[in-house]
N, C-alpha and C positions, 0 to 999 in steps of 0.2 A: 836259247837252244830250242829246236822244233824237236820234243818228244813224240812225233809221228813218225814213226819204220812202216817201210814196207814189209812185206810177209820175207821177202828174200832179206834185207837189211836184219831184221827180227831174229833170224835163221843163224845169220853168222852171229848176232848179237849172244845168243842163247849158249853157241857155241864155246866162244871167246870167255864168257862167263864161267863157264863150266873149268875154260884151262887157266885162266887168271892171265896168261898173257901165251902168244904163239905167233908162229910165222903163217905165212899163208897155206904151204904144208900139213901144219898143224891144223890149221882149221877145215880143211878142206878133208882131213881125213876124219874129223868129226862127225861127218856127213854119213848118210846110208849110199848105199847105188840105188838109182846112177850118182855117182858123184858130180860135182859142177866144174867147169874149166876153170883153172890156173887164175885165167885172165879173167873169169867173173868175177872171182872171190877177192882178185886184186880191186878190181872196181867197186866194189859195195866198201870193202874197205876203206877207199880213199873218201866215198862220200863219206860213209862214215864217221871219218875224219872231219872232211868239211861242217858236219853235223853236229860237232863235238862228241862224241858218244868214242871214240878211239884216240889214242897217241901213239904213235912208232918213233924206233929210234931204229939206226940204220946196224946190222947184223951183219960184216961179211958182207956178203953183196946182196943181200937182201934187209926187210926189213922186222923186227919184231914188232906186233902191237899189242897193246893193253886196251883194256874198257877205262874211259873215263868219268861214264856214269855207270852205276851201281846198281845190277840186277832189282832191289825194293825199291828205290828212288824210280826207275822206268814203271816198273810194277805200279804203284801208286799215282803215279801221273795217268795213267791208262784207265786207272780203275775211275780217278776223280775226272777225268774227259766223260769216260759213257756215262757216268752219274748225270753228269751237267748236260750231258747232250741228248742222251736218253730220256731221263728217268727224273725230269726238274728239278735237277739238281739238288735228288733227295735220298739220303740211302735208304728212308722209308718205303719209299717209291719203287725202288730194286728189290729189296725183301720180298713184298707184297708182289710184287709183278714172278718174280721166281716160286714163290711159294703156292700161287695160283696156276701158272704153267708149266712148273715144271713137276710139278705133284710129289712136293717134299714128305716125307713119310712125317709121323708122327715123333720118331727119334729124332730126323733130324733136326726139325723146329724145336723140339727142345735142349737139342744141343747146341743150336743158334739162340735161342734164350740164355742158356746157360750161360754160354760163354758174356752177351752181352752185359748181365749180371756181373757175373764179375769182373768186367772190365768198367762196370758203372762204379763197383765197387771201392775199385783201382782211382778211380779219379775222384773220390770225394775223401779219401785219404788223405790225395795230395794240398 
């Protein structure tokens, strides 16, 4: 399965997520205005589909769909892609590169301390 969306595929993904399952209707009313046509939202849909990322079952005369993969499962594929493609495939490398450009306050870095701490913490438990 190619966990690459475009920004539109992405769009309805977020959507769909949010309703756990909807007709095109539904998802389409998800949207701000301008809204997208009928027939766009059809189409992202059925790649979609092809992409694995959705399943429909047929509704009347239409169809309903579901996400077949899981809001975190996308999420972390995406994160571990720009790791790797970025940042040499280091989360060191991401930290350091953020913490440097984006001028993380003194709180936050120690909230990202924190947290790491305790999730070091967490695995030498197990």
């Amino acid at each position: 399965m190619d966990l690459e969306l475009t920004k539109a595929e992405e769009r309805v993904m977020k959507i769909l997520w949010k309703l756990k399952k909807g007709v095109v209707r539904d998802i389409i009313n998800g949207y701000d205005e301008p809204k997208p046509a009928y027939t766009t939202v059809a189409t992202i849909l059925k790649i979609l589909e092809k992409k694995g990322f959705v399943t429909r079952k047929p509704i009347a005369n239409s169809f309903e769909y579901r996400p077949l993969v899981k809001k975190s499962d996308y999420t972390n594929g995406i994160m571990k892609s720009l790791v790797k493609n970025y940042f040499s495939n280091s989360f060191k490398n991401l930290i350091s590169d953020f913490s440097k450009n984006e001028n993380l306050s003194t709180e936050e870095m120690e909230s990202i301390l924190e947290y790491f701490k305790k999730k070091l913490s967490e695995k030498k438990k197990k």
